[in-house]
N, C-alpha and C positions, 0 to 999 in steps of 0.2 A: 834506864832500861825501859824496854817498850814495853805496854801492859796489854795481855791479850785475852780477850773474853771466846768466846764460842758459841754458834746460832747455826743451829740445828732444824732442817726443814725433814718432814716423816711424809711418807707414801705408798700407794700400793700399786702392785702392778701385776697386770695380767702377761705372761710370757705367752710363745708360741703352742708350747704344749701344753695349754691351759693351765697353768698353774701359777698362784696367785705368791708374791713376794712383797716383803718389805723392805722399801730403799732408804737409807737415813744419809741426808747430805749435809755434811759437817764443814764448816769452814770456821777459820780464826779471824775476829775482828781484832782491829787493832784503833787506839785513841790518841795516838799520836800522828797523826796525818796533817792534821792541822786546816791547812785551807788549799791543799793539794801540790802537785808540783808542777815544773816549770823549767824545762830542759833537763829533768832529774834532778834538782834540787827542791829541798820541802821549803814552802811557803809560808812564814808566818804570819800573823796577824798584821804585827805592821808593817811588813812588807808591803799585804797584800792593801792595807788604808795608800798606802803610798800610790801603788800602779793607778787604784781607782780617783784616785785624784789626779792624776795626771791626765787622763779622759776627758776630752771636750763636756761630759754634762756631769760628770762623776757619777756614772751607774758601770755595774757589773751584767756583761753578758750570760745568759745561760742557755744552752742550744736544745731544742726538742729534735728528736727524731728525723723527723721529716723535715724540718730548717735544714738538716743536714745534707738529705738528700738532695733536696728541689734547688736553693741556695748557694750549692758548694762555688759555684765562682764569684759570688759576691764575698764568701768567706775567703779565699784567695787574694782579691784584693786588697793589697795594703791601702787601708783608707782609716781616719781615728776613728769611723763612723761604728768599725769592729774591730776598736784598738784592742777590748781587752776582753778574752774570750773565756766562758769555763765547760771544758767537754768532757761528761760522765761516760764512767763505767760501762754503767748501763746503755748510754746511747753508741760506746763505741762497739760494746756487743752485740747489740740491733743492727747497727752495718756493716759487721762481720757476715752475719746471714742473709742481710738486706741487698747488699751490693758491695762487692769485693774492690771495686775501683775507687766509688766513693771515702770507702774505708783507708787504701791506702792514701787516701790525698788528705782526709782528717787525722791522720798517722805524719804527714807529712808537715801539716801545719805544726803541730803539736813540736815535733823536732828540729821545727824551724828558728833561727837566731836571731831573725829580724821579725818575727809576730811576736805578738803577746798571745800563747793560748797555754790555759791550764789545766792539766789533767789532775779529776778528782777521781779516786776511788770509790766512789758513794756505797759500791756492796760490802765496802771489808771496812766502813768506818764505825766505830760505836754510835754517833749521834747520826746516823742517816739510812744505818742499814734498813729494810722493811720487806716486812716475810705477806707471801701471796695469800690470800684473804681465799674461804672456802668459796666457791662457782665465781672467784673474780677471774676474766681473759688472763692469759699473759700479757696483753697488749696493756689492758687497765692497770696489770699489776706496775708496770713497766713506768706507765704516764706515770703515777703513784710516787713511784720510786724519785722520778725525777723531780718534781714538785715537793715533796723531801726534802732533797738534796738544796734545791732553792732556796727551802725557808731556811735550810741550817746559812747560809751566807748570809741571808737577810737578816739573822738574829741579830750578826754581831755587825754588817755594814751602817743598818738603820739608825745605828745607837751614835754614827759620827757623822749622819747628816748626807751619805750615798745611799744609792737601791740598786733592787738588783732586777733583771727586764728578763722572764722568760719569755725565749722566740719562738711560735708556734706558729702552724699552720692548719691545725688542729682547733675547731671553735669551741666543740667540747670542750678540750685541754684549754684554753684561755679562760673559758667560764668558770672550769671548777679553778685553776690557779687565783682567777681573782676573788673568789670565792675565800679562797684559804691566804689572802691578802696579800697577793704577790699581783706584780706590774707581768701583763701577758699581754702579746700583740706578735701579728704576722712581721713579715721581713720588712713587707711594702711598708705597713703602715711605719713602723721603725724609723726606715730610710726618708720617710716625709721629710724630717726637720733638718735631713740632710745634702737632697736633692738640688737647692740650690747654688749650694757649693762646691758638694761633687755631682755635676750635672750627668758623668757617665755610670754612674752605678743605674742609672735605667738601663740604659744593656745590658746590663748584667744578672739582672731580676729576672726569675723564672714566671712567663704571665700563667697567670691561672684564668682558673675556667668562669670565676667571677669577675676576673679583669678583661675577657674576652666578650664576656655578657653584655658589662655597661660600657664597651668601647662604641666610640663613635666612628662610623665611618668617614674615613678623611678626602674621599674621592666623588666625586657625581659618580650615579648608577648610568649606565647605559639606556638601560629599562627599568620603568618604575614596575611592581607586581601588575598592576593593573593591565600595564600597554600589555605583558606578557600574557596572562589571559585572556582579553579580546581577542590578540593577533591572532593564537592559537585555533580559536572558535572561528575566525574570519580566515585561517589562511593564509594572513601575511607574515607569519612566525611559525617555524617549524622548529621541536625539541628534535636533534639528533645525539646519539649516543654511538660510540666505536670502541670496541672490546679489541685489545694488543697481547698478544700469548707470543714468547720468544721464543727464535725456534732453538738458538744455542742451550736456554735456560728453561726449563717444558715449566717450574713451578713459577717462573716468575711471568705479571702479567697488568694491565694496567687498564682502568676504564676511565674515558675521555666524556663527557657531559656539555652541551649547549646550545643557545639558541639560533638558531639564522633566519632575518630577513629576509622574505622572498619577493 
């Protein structure tokens, strides 16, 4: 029989007609979850030693928040590279509110027969529940929770020789995880050791705004800065610009920028 404890979070709260209440939110943990489920069935231990060895490096995935977001089609992709997935509570409650579409498509992995993804309840387990700290974010409390939910996997993978890799996008969240001795790194860097093999999971990478920074341009420029500034001063380069207002659409409208030799 299932054994159930109860964690109790207390507050207060201002209503409209100024009057001040208290809210007491009760939920039932439970210690029998184990290492989560898997098409609706519960996952035990050895099970779960078994999937993780089957994995090209033998580590276990854990997904942040925003992996989720930014990522979802690399997550889509069957590739070993994200054979074997574990997607919390907490993060599938985050894209409940975050993005309703993302959400249905990590709902979809999850009930899918050909992935490997496993759903942990990290808020309702004994060993992972974690109650929000006095002026800590929701957001903090949330990263928190996830990081949690991490070590508890790490507890019992590290003791047979697998880890387990939280995927962030977050540098914060990678610092304090490594911090609290867990394996953390972006998507990109992830897929490094797997790019050679599966050469198309690059198109599929979401670029960020550091991979746009240090990109190189692949093309000769037309105009180096420099020719563009004399010309300008001299005359032989004019900046024009043309403002487009639709007439079917009055809110839609588009501005055009560049240079012309004269």
């Amino acid at each position: 029989m299932s054994e159930f404890a109860t964690h109790k979070r207390a507050f207060y709260k201002k209503t409209r007609k100024g009057k001040v209440v208290r809210v007491v939110n009760e939920k039932y943990l439970r210690s029998d979850i184990g290492c989560g489920y898997m098409l609706g069935q519960n996952i035990k231990l050895e099970r779960l030693l078994g999937l993780v060895a089957q994995t090209p490096k033998k580590e276990l995935i854990v997904l942040d928040t925003n992996i989720a977001l930014q990522e979802i089609d690399v997550l889509e992709y069957k590739c070993p590279a994200t054979g074997l997935v574990v997607v919390l509570q907490t993060v599938l409650q985050e894209l409940k509110h975050l993005n309703k579409s993302v959400f249905q498509r990590i709902k979809a992995l999850i009930e899918n027969e050909s992935m490997q993804y496993i759903f942990f309840p990290n808020e309702l387990d004994t060993g992972t529940v974690t109650t929000r700290k006095h002026e800590e974010t929701i957001n903090d409390a949330n990263d928190r929770a996830i990081r949690e939910a991490s070590k508890h996997y790490q507890s019992f993978l590290e003791r047979n020789g697998h880890r387990v890799v939280l995927l962030s996008e977050d540098i914060d969240m990678q610092k304090k995880a490594k911090k609290d001795g867990l394996d953390s790194m972006s998507m990109r860097a992830y897929l490094n050791g797997y790019i050679d093999t599966y050469p198309e999971l690059i198109d599929l990478l979401a670029a960020s705004v550091q991979h746009y920074e240090s990109a190189v341009l692949s093309y000769p420029q037309h105009l180096s800065m420099d020719d563009i500034s004399s010309g300008v001063r001299t005359g032989k380069v004019c900046y024009i610009s043309m403002f487009f207002i639709s007439c079917m659409y009055v809110h839609c409208c588009c501005i055009s920028c560049g240079f012309l030799r004269t």
